[in-house]
C-alpha positions in Angstrom: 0.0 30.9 -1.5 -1.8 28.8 -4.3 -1.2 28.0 -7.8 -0.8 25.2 -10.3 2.1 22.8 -10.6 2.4 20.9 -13.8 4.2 17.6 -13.2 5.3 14.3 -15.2 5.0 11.0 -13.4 7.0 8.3 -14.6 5.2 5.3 -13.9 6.4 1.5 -13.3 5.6 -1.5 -14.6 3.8 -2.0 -11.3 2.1 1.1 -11.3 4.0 3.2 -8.8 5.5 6.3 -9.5 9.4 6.4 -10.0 10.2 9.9 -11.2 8.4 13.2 -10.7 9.5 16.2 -12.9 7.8 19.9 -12.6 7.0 20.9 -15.8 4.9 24.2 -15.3 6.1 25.6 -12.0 3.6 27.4 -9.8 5.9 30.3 -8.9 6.5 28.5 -5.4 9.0 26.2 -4.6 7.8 24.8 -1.8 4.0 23.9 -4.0 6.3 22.1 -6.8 8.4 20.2 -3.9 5.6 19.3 -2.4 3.7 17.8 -5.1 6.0 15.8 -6.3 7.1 15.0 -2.9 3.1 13.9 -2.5 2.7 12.1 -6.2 5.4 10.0 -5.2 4.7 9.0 -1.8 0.2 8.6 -2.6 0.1 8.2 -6.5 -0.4 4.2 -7.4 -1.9 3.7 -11.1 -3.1 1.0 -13.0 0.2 0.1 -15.2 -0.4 0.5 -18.8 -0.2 -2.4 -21.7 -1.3 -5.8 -21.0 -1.5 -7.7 -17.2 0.4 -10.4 -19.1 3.2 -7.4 -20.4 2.9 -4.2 -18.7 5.0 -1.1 -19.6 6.8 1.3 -18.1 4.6 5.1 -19.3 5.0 9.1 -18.5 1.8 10.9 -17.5 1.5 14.5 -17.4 -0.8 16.1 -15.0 -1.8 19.4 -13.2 -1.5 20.1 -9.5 -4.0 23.1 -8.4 -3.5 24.7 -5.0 -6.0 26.8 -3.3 -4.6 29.9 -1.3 
């Protein structure tokens, strides 16, 4: 089983994920639960704006998944 997942993040102020939608499913459930159930337990970012006024941002990325 492989494929790629396309997933939004929604990031924090303190650059840890706090949302994880599938976009793009890879035809698998179990690939799509498991990257966002991965992005939001491994994902940390640098949080976008300022270090004096940091935002909360959405990313979009890909997942691929060899079989």
């Amino acid at each position: 089983m492989g494929g790629e997942v396309k997933f939004s993040l929604v990031i924090s102020k303190q650059g840890c994920p706090i949302k994880c939608n599938i976009v793009r499913s890879s035809g698998h459930k179990l690939l799509d639960e498991k990257t966002c159930e991965l992005m939001m337990q491994r994902a940390r970012f640098h949080p976008e704006g300022t270090p004096e006024n940091p935002v909360e941002t959405t990313i979009i990325k890909s997942m691929h998944w060899n079989p």
